[in-house]
C-alpha positions, -999 to +999 in steps of 0.1 A: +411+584+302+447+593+287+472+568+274+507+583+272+526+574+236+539+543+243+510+525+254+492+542+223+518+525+200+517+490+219+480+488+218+479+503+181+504+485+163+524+516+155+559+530+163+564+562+191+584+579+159+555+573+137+533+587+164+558+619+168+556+621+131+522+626+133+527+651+155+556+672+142+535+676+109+502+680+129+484+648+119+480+637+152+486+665+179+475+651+214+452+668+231+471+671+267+506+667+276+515+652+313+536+680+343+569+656+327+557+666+293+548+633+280+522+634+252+490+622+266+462+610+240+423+612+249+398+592+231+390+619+203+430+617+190+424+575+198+388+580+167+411+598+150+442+576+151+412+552+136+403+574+107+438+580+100+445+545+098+417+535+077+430+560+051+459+547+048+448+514+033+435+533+007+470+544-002+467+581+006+492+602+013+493+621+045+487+651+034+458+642+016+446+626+047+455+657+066+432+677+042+405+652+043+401+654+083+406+691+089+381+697+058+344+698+073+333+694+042+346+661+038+358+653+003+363+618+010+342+609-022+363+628-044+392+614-029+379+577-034+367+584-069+406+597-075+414+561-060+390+544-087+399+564-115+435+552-105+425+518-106+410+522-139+435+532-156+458+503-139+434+476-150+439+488-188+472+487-189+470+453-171+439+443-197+471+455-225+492+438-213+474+405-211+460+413-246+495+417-259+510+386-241+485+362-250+493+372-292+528+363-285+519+329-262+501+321-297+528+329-317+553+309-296+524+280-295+521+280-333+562+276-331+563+313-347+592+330-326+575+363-324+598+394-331+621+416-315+592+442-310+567+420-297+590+414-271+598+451-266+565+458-258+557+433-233+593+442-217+584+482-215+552+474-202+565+451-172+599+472-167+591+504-178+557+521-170+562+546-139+599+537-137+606+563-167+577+575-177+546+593-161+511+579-170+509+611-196+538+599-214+532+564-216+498+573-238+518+591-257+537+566-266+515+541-266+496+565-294+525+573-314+535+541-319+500+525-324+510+512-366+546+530-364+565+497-346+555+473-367+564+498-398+599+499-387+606+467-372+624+456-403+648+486-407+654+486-369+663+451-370+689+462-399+702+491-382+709+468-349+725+440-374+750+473-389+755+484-358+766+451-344+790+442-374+806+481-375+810+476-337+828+438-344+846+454-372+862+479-352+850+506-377+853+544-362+822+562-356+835+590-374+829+568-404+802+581-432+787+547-424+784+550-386+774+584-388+748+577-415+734+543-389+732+569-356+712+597-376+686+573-390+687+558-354+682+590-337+654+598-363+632+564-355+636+568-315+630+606-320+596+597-341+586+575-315+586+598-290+569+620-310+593+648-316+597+654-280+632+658-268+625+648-234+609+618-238+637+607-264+660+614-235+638+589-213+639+563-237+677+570-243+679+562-200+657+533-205+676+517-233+708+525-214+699+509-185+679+481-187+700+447-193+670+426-205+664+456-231+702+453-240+698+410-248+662+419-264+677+439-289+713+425-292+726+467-283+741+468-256+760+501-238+787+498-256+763+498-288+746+528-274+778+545-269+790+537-303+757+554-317+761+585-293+796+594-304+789+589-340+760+612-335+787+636-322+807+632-352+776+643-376+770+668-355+803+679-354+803+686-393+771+710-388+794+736-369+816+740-401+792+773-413+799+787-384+836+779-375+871+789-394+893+761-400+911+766-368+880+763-350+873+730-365+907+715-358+900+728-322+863+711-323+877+675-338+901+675-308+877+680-277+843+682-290+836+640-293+855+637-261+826+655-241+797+631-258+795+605-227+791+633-196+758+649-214+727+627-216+730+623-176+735+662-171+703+668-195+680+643-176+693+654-145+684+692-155+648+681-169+643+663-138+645+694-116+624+712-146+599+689-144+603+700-101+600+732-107+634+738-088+643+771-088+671+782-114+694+799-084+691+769-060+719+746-048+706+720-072+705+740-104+733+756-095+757+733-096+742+714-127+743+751-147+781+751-137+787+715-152+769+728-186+792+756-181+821+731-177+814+710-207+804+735-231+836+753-222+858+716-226+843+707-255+855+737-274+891+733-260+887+761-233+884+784-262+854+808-246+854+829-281+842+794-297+826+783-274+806+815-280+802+807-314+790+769-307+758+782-282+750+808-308+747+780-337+726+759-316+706+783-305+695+791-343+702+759-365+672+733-357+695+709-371+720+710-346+690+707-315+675+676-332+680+648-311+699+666-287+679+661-255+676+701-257+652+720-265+640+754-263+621+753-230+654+736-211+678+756-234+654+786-215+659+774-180+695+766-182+703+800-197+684+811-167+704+795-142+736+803-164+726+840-157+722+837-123+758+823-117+770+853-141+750+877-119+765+863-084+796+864-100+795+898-107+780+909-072 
């Protein structure tokens, strides 16, 4: 007995496009086809359709479920250990995060308002996790800042009050003062993420983007973009060793103006890094020529300086720290910066 594709789907529960699906990536290929060329299903693809479906509620991908049925040697019990181990590590976090919020349903019982980084915690955990970080990085930061939060909690809690009244005040972030708040700012995320430039950048895109983070902490973007261009500013005065006068007046003109269009290029470039997308693909491509673009704006179209600038950055550590750049995306964007010079020469 055959049943064509549609009958398959009506008495399955499944769509004719999932069904094709299946077929176009060889899933499900049915094992005759009618003289009109309708796919025609016998019960072996029907036991299989079963298999396939009981899977599935084990939240496989297809692929895996592919490899699992194609695979005489079965693997299924590695493949639901994989699913346990998964678990696991969900409980945990879940266990955490229950351990966390009861300390701060005591604190609020005992009329104790708990503090800004009790709160933070409980928040990453519930809008963070997988949205910005992988499971890797969220030990990590879990580790690093198992006794470091509570450390700083005061001076973050001072920096945020500065940073409020400078913002109030109208104060430049070229100030000393601003300049002086956004390193030491920089410094703490930097130390929580454990030195690691892409995962500062993560919790730069977290901050950024989550509103609840942004009432939490009393900084909002317009906070965060205060502390990024003063950040600029300091950074700014580490070119002078390496710049005439000229240069500098060029620099204090365009370089500040760049500040806002980089942390989105930078996570964007890690994020096909992390891909492995190839550095003379569409992608890359067209991110290398924005780097291009900016580096070239922010020294006032002045390609001798701008010269000078990527030399200085590639050797002063100072200048890289908290940057978002480091030396293995500095690597694959002068890869794909290459690339562009080689078509352009061909």
């Amino acid at each position: 007995m055959f049943l064509k594709i549609g009958e398959l789907a009506r008495r399955t529960g499944l769509t004719v496009r999932a069904l094709r699906h299946y077929d176009a990536i060889g899933l499900l290929v049915p094992s005759g086809r009618s003289m009109g060329g309708y796919r025609l299903y016998d019960r072996k693809d029907v036991a299989r359709l079963y298999r396939i479906q009981a899977l599935r509620r084990l939240d496989l991908s297809l692929a895996d479920i592919q490899d699992l049925l194609d695979n005489a040697a079965g693997g299924l019990s590695e493949v639901v250990a994989r699913q346990v181990a998964q678990l696991d590590r969900e409980i945990l976090k879940a266990s955490a995060l229950r351990t966390h919020l009861l300390a701060v349903q005591g604190q609020l019982q005992a009329n104790e308002e708990p503090g800004i980084d009790d709160w933070l915690v409980a928040l990453e955990s519930m809008v963070a996790g997988s949205k910005y970080f992988s499971d890797e990085e969220q030990r990590t930061l879990e580790a690093q800042r198992d006794g470091f939060t509570n450390a700083v909690a005061p001076e973050r809690a001072g920096l945020s009050a500065s940073l409020r009244e400078l913002v109030a005040a109208g104060a430049s972030p070229e100030s000393p003062q601003a300049q002086a708040l956004a390193r030491r700012w920089i410094e703490l995320l930097l130390e929580e993420a454990g030195g690691d430039e892409g995962l500062l950048m993560k919790l730069y895109a977290m901050h950024w983007n989550e509103p609840a983070l942004h009432a939490l902490t009393g900084v909002d973007r317009a906070g965060i973009r205060y502390i990024s261009h003063a950040m600029a500013f300091a950074r700014l005065q580490l070119y002078t060793p390496y710049c005439s006068a000229g240069d500098m007046a060029t620099l204090r003109q365009h370089y500040v103006a760049q500040t806002d269009a980089w942390p989105p290029l930078i996570a964007e470039l890690r994020r096909q890094m992390a891909a492995d997308a190839p550095v003379d693909g569409a992608a890359v491509r067209a991110l290398a020529l924005r780097w291009q673009a900016l580096s070239l704006a922010k020294a006032g179209g002045d390609a001798a300086l701008d010269a000078k600038l990527r030399a200085a950055f590639r050797h002063d550590p100072a200048l890289r720290a908290g940057s978002g750049i480091d030396a293995t995306l500095a690597d694959y964007v002068g890869r794909a910066i290459a690339r562009l010079d080689a078509t352009s020469i061909s």
